[in-house]
C-alpha positions in Angstrom: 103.0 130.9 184.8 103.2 133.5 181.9 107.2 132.2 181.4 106.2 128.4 181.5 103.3 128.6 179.0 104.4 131.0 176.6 108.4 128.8 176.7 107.4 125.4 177.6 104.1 124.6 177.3 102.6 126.2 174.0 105.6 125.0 172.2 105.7 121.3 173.5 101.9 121.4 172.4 102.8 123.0 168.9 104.7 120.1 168.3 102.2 117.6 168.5 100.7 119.5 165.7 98.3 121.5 167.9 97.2 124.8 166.8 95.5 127.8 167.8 96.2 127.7 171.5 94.5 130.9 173.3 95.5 131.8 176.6 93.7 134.7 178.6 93.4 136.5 181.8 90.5 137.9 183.3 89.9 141.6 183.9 90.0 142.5 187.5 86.5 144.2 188.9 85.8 145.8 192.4 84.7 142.7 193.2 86.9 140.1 192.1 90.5 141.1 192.2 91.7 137.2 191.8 94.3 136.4 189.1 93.3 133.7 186.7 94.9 132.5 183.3 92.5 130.0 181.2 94.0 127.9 178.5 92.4 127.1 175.3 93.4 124.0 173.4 91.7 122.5 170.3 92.0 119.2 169.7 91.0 117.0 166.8 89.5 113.9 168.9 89.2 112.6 172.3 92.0 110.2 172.1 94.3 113.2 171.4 93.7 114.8 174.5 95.5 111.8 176.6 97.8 111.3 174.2 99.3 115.1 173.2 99.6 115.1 176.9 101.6 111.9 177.1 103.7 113.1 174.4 104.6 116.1 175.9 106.1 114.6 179.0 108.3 112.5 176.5 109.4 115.7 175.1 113.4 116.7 176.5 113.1 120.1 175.2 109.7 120.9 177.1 110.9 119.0 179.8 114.4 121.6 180.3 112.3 124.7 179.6 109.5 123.6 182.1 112.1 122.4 184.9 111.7 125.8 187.0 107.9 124.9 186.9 107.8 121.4 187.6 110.3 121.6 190.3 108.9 124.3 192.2 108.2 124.1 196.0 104.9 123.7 198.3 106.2 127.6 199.4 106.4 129.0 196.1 103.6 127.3 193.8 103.3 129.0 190.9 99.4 128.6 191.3 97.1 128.0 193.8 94.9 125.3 192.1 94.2 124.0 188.3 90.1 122.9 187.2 89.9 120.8 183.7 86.8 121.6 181.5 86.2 118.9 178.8 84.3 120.3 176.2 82.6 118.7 172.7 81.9 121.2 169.9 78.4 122.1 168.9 77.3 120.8 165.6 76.7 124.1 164.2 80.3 124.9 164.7 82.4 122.2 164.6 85.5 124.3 164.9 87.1 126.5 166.8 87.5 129.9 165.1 90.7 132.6 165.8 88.1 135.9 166.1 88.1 138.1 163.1 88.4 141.6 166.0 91.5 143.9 165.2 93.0 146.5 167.3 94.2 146.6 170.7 94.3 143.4 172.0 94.3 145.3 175.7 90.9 146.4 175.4 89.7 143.2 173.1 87.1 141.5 175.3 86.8 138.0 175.3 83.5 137.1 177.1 83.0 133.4 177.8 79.7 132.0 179.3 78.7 128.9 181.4 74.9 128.3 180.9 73.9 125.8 184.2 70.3 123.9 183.6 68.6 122.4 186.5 68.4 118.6 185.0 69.9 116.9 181.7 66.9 117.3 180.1 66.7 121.0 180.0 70.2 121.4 179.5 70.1 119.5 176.0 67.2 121.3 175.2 69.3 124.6 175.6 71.8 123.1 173.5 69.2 122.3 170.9 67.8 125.9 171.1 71.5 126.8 170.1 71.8 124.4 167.2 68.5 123.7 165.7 66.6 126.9 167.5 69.4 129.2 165.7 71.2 131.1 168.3 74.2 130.4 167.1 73.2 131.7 163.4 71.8 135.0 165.2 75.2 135.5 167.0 76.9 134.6 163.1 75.0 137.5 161.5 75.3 139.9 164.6 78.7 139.6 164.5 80.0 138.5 167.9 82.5 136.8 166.6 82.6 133.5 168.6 85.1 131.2 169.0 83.5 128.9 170.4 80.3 126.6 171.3 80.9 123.6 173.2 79.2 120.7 175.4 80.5 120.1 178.6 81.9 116.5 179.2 83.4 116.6 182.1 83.7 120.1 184.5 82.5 121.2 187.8 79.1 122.6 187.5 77.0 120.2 185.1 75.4 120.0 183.3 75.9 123.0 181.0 77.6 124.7 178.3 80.3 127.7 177.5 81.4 129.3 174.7 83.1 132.4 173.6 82.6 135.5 171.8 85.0 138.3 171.1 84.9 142.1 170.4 87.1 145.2 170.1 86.2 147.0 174.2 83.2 146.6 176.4 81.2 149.6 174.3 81.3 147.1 171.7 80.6 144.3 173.8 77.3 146.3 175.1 76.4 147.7 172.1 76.4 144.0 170.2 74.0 142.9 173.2 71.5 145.2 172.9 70.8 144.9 169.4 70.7 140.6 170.3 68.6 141.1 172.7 66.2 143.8 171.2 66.2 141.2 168.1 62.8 140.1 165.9 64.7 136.5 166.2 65.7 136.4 169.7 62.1 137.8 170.9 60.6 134.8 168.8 62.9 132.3 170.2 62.4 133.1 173.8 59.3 133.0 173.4 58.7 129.9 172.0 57.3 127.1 174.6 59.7 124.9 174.0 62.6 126.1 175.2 60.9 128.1 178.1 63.5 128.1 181.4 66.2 126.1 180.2 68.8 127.9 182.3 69.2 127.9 185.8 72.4 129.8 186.2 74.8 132.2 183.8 78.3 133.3 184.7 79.8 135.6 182.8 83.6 136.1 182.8 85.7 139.0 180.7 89.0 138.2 179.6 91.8 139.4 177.6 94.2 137.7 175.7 98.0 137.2 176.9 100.5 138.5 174.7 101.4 135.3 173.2 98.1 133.6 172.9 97.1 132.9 169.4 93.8 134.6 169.6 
């Protein structure tokens, strides 16, 4: 996998004028020992996302580089299963954003979130408490570095959200929660009637970013 992203893939995407392309692994617990790689690809507009893809299996020199992969055998997949998660950017970040965390990308954690709400209706509201209720502005000044906010369009758990925030280790990571959570804003917001049980599930997923992922 590692050999046909970071030779095949990435570049055939590059081509098509696609940049900052992440790709991650998650970090193995006592309780989950699975292997997983996620890919992270921006693009501009809906239509691109059909389109790069169509390009790309037009493409002679992805299409030589990739042959190991694509002609691989039932015995000796080179993973067990792909899922596709569609996402639209929130208004209050538009764009995706390469993190601003230096130092050892081994012990960078990347911690991306899925926020489940029981019905459509409570799951916009979430996404309003984000945008207009200013979560996203208290994770700007905290610093967690996000690289993300999105809508999910299409996935397998709607309706919900993810997004993405970065930071040097997991000290880091705990120490940036605690002060979020032990926030005058955050107190206020949860609080606030409106946006009372919004969320009826959160998973929570560390990664760490391959050695030739753009992030």
């Amino acid at each position: 996998m590692d050999k046909y992203l970071s030779e095949a893939y990435l570049p055939a995407l590059k081509k098509q004028g696609l940049k900052n392309i992440g790709v991650f692994k998650n970090r193995k617990t006592e309780t989950d020992s699975s292997t997983s790689i996620y890919v992270l690809v921006p693009y501009g507009s809906l239509d691109l996302v059909q389109t790069v893809e169509d390009n790309v299996l037009l493409d002679p020199s992805y299409l030589k580089s990739a042959e190991p992969f694509l002609t691989s055998s039932n015995m000796e997949a080179p993973y067990a299963r792909q899922r596709s998660v569609l996402l639209r950017a929130f208004k209050d970040m538009p764009m995706m954003r390469p993190t601003m965390v230096v130092g050892s990308r081994t012990d960078r954690v990347y911690e991306l979130r899925s926020y489940e709400s029981a019905t459509e209706e409570k799951y916009r509201n979430k996404v309003d408490m984000f945008n207009a209720g200013g979560e996203v502005k208290l994770f700007e000044r905290l610093g967690f570095n996000a690289v993300f906010y999105g809508e999910v369009l299409s996935g397998q758990v709607m309706p919900n959200l993810m997004y993405m925030t970065t930071f040097t280790d997991l000290k880091s990571r705990d120490e940036h929660w605690k002060v979020f959570v032990d926030s005058p804003e955050w107190k206020a917001l949860k609080a606030m009637p409106k946006y009372e049980k919004n969320v009826s599930h959160i998973d929570i997923y560390f990664l760490y970013p391959a050695d030739y992922s753009d992030y």
